[in-house]
DSSP file (Angstrom, degrees, kcal/mol; ACC not computed):
  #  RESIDUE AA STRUCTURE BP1 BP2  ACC     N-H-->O    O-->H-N    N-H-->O    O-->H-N    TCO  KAPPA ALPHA  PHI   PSI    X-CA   Y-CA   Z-CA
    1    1 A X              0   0    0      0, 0.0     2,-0.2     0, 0.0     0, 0.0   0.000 360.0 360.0 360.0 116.7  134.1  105.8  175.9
    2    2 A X        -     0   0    0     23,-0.2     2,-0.4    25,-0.1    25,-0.2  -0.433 360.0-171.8 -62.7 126.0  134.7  102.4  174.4
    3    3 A X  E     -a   27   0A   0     23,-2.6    25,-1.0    -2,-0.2     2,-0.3  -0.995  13.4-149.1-127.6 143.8  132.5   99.7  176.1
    4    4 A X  E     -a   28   0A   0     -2,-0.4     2,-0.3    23,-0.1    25,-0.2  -0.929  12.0-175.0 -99.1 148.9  132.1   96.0  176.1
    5    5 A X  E     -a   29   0A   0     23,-1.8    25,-1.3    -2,-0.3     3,-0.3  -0.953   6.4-165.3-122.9 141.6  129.3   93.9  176.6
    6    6 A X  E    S+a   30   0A   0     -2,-0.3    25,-0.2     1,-0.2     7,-0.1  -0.747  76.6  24.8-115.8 165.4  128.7   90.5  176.8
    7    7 A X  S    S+     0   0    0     23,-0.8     7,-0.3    -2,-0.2     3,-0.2   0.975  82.2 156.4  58.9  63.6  125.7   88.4  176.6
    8    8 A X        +     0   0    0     22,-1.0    23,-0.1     5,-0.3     9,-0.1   0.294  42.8  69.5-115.2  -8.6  124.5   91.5  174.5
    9    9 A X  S    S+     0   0    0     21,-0.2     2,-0.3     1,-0.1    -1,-0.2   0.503 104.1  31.9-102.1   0.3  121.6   90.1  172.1
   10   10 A X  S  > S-     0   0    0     -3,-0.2     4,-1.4    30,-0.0     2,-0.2  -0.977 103.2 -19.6-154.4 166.3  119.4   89.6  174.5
   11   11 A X  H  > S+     0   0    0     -2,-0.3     4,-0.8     2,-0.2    -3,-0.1  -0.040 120.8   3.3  53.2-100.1  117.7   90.7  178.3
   12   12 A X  H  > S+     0   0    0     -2,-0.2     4,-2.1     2,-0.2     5,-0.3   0.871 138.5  52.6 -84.6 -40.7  119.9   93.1  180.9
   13   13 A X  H >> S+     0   0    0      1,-0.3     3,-2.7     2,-0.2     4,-0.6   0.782 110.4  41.5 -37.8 -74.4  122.8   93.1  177.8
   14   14 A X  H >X S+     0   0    0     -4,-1.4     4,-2.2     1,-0.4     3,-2.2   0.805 117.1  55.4 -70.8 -41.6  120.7   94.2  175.1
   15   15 A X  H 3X S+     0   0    0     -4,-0.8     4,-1.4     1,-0.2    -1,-0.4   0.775 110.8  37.9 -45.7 -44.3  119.3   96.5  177.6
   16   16 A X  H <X S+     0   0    0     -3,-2.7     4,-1.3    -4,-2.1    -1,-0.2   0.418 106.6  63.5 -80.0  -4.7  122.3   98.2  178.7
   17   17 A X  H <X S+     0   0    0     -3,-2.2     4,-2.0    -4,-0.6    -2,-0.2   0.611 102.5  55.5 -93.7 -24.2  123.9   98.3  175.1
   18   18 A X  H  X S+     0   0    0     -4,-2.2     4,-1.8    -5,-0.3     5,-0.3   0.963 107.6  53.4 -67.2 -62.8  120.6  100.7  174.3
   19   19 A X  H  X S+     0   0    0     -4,-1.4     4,-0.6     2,-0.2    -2,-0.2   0.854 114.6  34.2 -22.7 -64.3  121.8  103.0  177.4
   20   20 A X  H ><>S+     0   0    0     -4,-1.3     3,-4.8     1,-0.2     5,-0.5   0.997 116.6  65.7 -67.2 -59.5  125.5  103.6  176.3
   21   21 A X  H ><5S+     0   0    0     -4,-2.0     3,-0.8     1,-0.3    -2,-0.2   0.642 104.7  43.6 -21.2 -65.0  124.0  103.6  172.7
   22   22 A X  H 3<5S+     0   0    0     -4,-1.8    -1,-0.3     1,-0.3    -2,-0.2   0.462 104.6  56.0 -12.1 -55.4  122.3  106.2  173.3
   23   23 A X  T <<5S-     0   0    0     -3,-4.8    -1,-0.3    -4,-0.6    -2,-0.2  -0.226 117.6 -98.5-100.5  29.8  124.6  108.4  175.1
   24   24 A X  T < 5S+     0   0    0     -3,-0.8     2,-0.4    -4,-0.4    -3,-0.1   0.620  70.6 144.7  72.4  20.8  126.8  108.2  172.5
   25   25 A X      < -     0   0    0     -5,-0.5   -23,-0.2    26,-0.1    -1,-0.2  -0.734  52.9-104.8-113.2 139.3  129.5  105.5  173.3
   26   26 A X        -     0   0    0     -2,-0.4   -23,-2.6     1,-0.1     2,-0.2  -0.312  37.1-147.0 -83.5 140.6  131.2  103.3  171.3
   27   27 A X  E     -ab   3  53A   0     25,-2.1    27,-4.6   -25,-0.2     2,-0.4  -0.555  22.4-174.6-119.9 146.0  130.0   99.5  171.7
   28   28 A X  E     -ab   4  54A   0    -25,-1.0   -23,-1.8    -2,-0.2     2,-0.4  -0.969  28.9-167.9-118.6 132.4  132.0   96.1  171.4
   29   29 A X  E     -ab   5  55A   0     25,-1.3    27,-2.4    -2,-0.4     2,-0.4  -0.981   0.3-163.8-132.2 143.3  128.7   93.4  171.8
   30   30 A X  E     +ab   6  56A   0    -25,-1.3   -22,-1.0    -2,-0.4   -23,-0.8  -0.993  14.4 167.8-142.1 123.3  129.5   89.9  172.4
   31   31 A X        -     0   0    0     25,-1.4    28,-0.1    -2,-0.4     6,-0.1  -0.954  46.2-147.2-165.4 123.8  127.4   87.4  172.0
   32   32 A X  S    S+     0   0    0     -2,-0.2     2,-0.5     1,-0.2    -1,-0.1   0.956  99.6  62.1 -29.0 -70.9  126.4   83.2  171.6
   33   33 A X    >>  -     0   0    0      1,-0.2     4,-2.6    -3,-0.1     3,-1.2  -0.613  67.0-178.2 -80.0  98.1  123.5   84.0  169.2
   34   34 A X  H 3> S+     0   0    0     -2,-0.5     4,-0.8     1,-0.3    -1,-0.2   0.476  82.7  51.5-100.5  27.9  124.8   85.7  166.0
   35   35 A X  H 34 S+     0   0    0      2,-0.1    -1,-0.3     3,-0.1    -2,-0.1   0.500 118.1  39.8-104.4   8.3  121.6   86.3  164.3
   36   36 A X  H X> S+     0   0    0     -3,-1.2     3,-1.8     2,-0.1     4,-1.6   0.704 110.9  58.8 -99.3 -54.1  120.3   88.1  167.5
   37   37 A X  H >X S+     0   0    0     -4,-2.6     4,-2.6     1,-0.4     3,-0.7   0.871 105.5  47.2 -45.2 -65.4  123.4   89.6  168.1
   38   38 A X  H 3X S+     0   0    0     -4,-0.8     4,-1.3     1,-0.3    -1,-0.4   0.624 108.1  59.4 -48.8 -17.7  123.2   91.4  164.5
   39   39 A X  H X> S+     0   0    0     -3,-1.8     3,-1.1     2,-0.2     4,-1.1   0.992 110.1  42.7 -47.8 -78.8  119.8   92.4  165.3
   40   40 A X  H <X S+     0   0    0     -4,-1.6     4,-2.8    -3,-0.7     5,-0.3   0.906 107.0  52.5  -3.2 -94.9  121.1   94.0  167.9
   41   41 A X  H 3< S+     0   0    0     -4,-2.6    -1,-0.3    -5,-0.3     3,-0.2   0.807 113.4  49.7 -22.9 -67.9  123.9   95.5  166.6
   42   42 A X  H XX S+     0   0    0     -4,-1.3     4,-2.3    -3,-1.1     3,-1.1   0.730 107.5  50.2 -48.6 -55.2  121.5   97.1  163.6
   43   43 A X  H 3< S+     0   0    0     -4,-1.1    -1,-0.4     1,-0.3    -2,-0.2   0.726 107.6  52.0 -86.4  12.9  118.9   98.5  165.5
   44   44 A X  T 3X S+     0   0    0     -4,-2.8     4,-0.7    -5,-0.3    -1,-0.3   0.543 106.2  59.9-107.5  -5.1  121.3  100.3  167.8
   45   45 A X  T <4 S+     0   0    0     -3,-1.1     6,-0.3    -5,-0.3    -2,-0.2   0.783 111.6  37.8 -66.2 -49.5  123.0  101.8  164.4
   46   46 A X  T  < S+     0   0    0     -4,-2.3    -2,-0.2     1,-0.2     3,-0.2   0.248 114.1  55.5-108.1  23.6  120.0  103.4  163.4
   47   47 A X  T  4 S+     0   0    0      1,-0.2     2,-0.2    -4,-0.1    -1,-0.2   0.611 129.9  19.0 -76.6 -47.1  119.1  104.4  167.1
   48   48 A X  S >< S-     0   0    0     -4,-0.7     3,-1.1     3,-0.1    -1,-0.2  -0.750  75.1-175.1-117.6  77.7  122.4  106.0  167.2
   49   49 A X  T 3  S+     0   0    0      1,-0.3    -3,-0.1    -2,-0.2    -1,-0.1   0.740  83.1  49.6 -24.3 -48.7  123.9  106.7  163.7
   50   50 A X  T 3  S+     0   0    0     -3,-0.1    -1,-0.3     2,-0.1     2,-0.2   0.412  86.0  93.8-100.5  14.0  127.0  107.8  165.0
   51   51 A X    <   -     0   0    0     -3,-1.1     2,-0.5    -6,-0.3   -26,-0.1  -0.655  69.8-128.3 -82.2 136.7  127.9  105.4  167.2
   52   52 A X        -     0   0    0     -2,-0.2   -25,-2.1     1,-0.0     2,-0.7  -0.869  24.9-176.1-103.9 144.7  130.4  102.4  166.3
   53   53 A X  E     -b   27   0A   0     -2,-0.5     2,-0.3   -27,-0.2   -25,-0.2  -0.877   4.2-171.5-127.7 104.3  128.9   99.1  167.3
   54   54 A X  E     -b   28   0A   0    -27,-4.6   -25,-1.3    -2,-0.7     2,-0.4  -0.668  12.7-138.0-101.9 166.1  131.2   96.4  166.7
   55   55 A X  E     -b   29   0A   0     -2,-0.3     2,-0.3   -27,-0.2   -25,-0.2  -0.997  16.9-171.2-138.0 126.4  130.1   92.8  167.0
   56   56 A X  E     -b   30   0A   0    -27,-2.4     2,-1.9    -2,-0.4   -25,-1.4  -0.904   8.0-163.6 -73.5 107.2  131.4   89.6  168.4
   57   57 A X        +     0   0    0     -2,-0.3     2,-0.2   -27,-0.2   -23,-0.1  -0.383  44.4 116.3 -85.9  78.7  129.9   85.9  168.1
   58   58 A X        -     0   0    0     -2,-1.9     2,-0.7   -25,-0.1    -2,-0.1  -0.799  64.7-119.8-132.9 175.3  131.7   83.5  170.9
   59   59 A X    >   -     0   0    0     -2,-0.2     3,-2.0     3,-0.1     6,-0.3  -0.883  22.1-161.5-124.8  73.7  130.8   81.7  173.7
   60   60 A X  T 3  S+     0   0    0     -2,-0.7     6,-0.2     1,-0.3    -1,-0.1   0.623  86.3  63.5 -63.4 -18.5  132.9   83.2  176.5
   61   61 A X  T 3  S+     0   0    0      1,-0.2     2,-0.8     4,-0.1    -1,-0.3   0.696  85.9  81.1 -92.8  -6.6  132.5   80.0  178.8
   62   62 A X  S X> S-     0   0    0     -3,-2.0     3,-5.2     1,-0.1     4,-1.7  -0.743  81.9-148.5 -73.1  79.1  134.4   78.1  176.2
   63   63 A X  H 3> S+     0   0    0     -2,-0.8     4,-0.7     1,-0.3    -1,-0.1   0.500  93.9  50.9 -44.0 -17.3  138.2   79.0  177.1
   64   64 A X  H 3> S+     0   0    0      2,-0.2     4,-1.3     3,-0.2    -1,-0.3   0.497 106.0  47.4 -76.3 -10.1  139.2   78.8  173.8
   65   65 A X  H <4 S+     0   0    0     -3,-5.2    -2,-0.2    -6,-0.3    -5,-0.2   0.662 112.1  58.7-101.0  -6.5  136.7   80.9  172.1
   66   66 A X  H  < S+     0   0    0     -4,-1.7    -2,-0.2    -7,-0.2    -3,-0.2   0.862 103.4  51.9 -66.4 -33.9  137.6   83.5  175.1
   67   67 A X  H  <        0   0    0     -4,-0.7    -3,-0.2    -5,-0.5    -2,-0.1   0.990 360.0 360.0 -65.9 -59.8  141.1   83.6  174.0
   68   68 A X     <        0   0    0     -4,-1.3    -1,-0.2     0, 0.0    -2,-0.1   0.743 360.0 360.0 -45.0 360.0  140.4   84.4  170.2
């Protein structure tokens, strides 16, 4: 299952991006902060090897960085 999350470097996100990680599903993370994000992102690679964890840095309340 393909998932997104946003707000994803940090709190309920990063929490809930470990969950799916876990269970094996592949993660879209979206995120303000992209040196958190990639944290993220990284330990949830080598939590899950085989999982893809793709990564986006924007500021969703900005309508133009929601559109790109």
């Amino acid at each position: 299952m393909n998932i997104v999350i946003t707000g994803a470097s940090k709190g309920i996100g990063q929490s809930i991006a470990h969950v799916f990680a876990t269970e094996g599903h592949q993660l879209f993370l979206c995120s303000r902060s992209l040196k958190e994000l990639q944290s993220v992102a990284n330990e949830l690679k080598k939590t899950c090897p085989g999982c893809l964890v793709f990564t986006y840095n924007a500021d969703l309340s900005k309508p133009d960085e929601a559109k790109a």
